[in-house]
C-alpha positions in Angstrom: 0.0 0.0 0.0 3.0 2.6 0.6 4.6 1.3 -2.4 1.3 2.7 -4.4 1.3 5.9 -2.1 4.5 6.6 -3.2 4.2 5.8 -7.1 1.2 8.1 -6.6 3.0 11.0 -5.3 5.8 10.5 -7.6 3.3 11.0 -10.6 1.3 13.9 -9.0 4.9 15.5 -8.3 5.9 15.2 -11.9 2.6 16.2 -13.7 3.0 19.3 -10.9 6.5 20.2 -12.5 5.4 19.8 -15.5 2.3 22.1 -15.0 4.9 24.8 -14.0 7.1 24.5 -16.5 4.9 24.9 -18.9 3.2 28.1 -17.6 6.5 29.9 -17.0 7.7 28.6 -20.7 4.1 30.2 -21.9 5.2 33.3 -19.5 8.4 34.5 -21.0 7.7 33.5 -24.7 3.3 34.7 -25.5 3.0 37.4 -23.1 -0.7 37.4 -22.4 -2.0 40.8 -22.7 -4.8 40.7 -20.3 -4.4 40.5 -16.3 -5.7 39.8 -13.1 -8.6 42.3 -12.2 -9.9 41.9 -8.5 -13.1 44.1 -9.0 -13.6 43.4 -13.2 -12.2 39.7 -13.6 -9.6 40.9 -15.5 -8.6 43.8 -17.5 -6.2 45.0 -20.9 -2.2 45.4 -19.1 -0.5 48.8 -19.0 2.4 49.6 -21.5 1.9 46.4 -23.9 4.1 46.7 -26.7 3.6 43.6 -28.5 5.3 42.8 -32.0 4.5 39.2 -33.4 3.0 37.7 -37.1 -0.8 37.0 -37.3 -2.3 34.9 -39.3 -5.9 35.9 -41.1 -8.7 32.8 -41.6 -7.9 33.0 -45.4 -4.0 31.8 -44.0 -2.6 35.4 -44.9 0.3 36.3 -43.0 1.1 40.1 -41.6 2.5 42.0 -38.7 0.9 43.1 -35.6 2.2 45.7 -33.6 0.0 46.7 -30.6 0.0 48.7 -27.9 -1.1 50.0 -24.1 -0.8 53.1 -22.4 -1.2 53.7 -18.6 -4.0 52.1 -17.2 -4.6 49.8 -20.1 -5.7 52.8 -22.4 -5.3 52.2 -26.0 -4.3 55.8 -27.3 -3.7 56.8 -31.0 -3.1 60.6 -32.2 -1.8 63.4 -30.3 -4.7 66.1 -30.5 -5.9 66.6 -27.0 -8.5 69.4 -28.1 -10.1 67.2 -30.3 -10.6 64.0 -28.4 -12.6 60.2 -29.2 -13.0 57.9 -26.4 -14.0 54.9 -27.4 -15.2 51.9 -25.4 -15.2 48.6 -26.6 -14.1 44.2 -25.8 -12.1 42.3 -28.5 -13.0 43.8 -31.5 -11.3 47.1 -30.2 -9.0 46.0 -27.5 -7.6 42.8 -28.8 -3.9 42.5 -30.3 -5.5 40.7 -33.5 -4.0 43.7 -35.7 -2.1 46.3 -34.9 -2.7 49.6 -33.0 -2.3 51.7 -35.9 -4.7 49.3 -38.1 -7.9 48.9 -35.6 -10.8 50.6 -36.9 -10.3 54.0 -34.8 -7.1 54.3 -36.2 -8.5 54.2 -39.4 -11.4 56.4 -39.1 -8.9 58.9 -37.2 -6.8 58.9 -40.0 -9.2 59.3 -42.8 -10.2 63.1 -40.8 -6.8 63.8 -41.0 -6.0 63.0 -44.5 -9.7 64.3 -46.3 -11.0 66.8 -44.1 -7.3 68.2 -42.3 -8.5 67.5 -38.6 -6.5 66.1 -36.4 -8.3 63.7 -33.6 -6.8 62.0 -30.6 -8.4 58.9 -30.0 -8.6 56.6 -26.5 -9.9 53.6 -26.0 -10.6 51.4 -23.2 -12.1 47.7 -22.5 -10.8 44.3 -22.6 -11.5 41.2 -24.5 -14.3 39.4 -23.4 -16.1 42.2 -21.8 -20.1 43.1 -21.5 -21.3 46.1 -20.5 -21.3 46.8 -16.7 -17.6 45.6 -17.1 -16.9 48.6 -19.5 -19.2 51.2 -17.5 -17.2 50.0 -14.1 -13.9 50.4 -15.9 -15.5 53.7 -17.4 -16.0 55.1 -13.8 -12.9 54.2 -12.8 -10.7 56.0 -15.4 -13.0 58.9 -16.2 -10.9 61.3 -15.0 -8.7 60.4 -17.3 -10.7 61.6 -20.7 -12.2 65.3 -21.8 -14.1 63.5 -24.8 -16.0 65.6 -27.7 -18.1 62.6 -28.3 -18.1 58.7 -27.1 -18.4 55.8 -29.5 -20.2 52.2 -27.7 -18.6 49.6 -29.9 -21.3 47.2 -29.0 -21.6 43.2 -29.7 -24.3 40.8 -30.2 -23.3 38.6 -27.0 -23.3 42.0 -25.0 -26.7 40.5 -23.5 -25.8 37.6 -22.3 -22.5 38.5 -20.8 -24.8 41.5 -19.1 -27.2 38.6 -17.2 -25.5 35.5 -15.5 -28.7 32.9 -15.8 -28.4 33.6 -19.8 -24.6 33.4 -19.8 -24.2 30.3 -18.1 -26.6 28.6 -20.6 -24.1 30.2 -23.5 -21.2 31.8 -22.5 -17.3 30.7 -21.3 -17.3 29.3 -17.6 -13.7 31.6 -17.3 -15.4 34.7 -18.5 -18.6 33.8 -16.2 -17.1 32.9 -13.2 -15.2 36.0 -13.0 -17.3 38.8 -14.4 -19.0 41.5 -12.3 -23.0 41.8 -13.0 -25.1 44.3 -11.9 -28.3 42.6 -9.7 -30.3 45.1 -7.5 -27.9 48.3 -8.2 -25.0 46.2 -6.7 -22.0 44.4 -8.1 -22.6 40.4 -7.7 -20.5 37.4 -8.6 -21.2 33.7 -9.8 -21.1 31.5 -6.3 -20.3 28.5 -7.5 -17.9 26.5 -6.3 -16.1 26.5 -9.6 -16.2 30.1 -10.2 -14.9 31.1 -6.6 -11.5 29.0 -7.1 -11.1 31.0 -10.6 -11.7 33.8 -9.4 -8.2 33.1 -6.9 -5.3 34.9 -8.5 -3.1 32.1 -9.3 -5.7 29.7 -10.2 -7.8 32.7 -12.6 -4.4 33.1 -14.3 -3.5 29.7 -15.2 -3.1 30.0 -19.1 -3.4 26.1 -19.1 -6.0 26.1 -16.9 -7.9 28.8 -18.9 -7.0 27.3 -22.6 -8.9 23.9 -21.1 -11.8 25.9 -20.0 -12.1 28.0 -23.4 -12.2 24.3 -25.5 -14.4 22.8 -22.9 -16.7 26.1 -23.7 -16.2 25.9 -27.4 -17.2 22.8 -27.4 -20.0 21.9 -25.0 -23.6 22.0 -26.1 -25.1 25.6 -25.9 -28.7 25.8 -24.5 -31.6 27.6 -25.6 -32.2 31.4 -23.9 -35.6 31.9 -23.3 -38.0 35.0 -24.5 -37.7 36.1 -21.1 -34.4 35.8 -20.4 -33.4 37.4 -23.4 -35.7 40.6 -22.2 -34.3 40.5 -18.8 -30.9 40.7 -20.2 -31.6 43.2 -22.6 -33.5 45.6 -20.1 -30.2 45.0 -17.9 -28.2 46.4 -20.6 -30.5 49.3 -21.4 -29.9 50.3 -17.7 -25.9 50.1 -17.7 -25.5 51.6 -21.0 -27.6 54.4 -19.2 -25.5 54.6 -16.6 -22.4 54.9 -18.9 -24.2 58.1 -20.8 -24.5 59.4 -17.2 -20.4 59.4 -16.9 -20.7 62.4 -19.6 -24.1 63.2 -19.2 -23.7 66.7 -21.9 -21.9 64.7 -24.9 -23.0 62.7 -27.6 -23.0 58.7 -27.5 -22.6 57.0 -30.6 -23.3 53.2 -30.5 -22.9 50.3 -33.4 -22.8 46.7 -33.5 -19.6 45.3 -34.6 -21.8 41.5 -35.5 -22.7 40.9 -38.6 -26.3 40.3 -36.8 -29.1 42.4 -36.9 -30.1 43.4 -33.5 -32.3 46.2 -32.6 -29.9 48.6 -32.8 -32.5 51.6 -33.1 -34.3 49.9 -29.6 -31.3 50.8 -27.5 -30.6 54.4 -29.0 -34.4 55.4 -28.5 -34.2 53.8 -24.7 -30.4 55.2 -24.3 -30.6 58.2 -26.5 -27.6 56.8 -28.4 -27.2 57.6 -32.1 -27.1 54.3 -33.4 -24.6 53.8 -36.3 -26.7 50.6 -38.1 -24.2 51.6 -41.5 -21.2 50.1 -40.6 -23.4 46.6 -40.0 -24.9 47.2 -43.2 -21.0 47.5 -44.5 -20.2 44.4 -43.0 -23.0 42.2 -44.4 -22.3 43.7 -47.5 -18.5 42.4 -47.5 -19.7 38.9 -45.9 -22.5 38.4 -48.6 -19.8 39.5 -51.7 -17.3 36.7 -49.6 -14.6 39.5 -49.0 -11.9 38.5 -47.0 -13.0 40.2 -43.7 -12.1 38.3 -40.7 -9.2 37.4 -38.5 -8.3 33.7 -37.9 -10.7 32.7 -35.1 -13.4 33.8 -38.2 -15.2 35.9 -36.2 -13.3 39.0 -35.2 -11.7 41.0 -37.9 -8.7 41.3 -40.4 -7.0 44.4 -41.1 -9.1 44.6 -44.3 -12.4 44.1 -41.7 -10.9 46.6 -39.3 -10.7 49.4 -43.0 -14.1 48.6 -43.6 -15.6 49.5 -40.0 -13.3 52.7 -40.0 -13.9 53.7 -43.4 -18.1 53.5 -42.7 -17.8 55.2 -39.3 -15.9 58.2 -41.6 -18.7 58.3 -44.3 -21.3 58.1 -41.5 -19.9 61.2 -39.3 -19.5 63.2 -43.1 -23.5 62.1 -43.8 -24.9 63.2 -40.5 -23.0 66.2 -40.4 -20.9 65.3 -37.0 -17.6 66.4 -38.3 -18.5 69.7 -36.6 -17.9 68.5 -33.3 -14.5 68.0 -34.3 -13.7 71.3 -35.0 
């Protein structure tokens, strides 16, 4: 019996080294570019400067360079006068292509080139996040931004990730266990047993631990949401998104979906008063149904050529509706 106590150990030991060595060998050669968040779950690192080769889902190679200011704060241009703040999850905060390529950076670029002014544009967020994650990230950092206008860069799964019964039923047990929600006006976690040890420093961190828990989310079955779950979480996110346009309460909100799905866009700008930009969807599907090359690796987020076509739209949309003016 102490013969198999011992052989027991042994292996345990050894599977424990090689757990470590692993992370650390992960650790020093893919920095991750998110970290541990006690309040958020997690949250984009300070002064990233990341320089590696991506790989697009059509198997085109190119160069990434991104990067992170103080506090996580994605800044491109120099024009304090004139000033965007953006707020956003992967599709605006995630190293997929490079700072100077994501769809601000276009659109900032475009005022500069065809109508001479010069923006300076911040953004905040963090892969994986819903709402009340960006308005308590928002509230934190406020004091950081003097913004002439703020642009919601929305997604589809912003609903569930806003309401933990829905998310459980769809979403990534290490984004659920760790997210904030708002229930009752106050911040609440998952209190499962599962979600409480991930949401221990060293556990949460594991990039093993969390690559196991992404498949085992990829893969498992994903139940149904009902009707009323659906408005529950949706009412939920009419509420935060309110709270967000109280941060700023005298400046315009502009809010689009970056999901080639058609949700009610116009629902949450009446509720919110957001001005909803449905155009750059409409660009999107447009690209999707002529088969253009539009998305990143995964197949859902975007390609540099995805990224042009969301900044190039928000340009056109801001030279249509006259909102250059509140750049100059």
């Amino acid at each position: 019996m102490k013969k198999i106590f011992k052989i027991l150990f042994i292996n345990i030991l050894i599977l424990l080294i090689i757990f470590l060595l692993i992370e650390l060998f992960l650790h020093f050669t893919k920095e991750n570019h998110l970290r541990f968040d006690r309040i958020l779950g997690w949250s984009l690192k300070e002064n990233l400067n990341i320089t590696k080769t991506e790989t697009d889902f059509y198997g085109e190679k190119y160069n990434v360079n991104f990067k992170t200011q103080k506090n996580g704060i994605i800044t491109y241009g120099k024009n304090n006068i004139n000033e965007i703040l953006v707020i956003g999850d992967s599709f605006s905060t995630d190293p997929y292509v490079s700072t100077d390529k994501m769809w601000y950076s276009i659109f900032a670029e475009k005022l500069k080139k065809i109508k001479d002014i010069d923006i300076k544009v911040n953004v905040i967020g963090a892969g994986g996040y819903g709402t009340f994650q960006q308005y308590l990230l928002l509230k934190k950092l406020k004091s950081n931004f003097k913004p002439k206008l703020i642009i919601i860069q929305f997604c589809t799964n912003d609903f569930e990730n806003n309401y933990l019964k829905s998310e459980k039923l769809t979403g990534s047990i290490n984004q659920y266990s760790r997210r904030p929600y708002l229930q009752n006006e106050e911040i609440k976690y998952s209190q499962d047993n599962v979600s409480k040890l991930l949401r221990f420093k060293l556990i949460g961190q594991s990039r093993i631990i969390n690559k196991i828990l992404f498949i085992f989310s990829k893969n498992r079955r994903k139940l149904n949401i009902s009707d009323n779950d659906y408005l529950y979480s949706r009412n939920v996110t009419i509420n935060i998104l309110k709270k967000i346009k109280e941060i700023y309460p005298n400046k315009n909100y502009l809010i689009f979906n970056c999901n080639i799905d058609n949700i009610n866009l116009n629902l949450l700008s009446k509720k919110t008063k957001m001005i909803p930009v449905n155009s750059i969807y409409e660009a999107l599907l447009k690209a999707q149904e002529k088969n253009e090359k539009i998305y990143y690796r995964d197949g859902g987020h975007y390609n540099e050529y995805g990224h042009r076509i969301i900044g190039n739209s928000l340009f056109e949309y801001f030279i249509q509706k006259n909102l250059i003016n509140h750049l100059k």
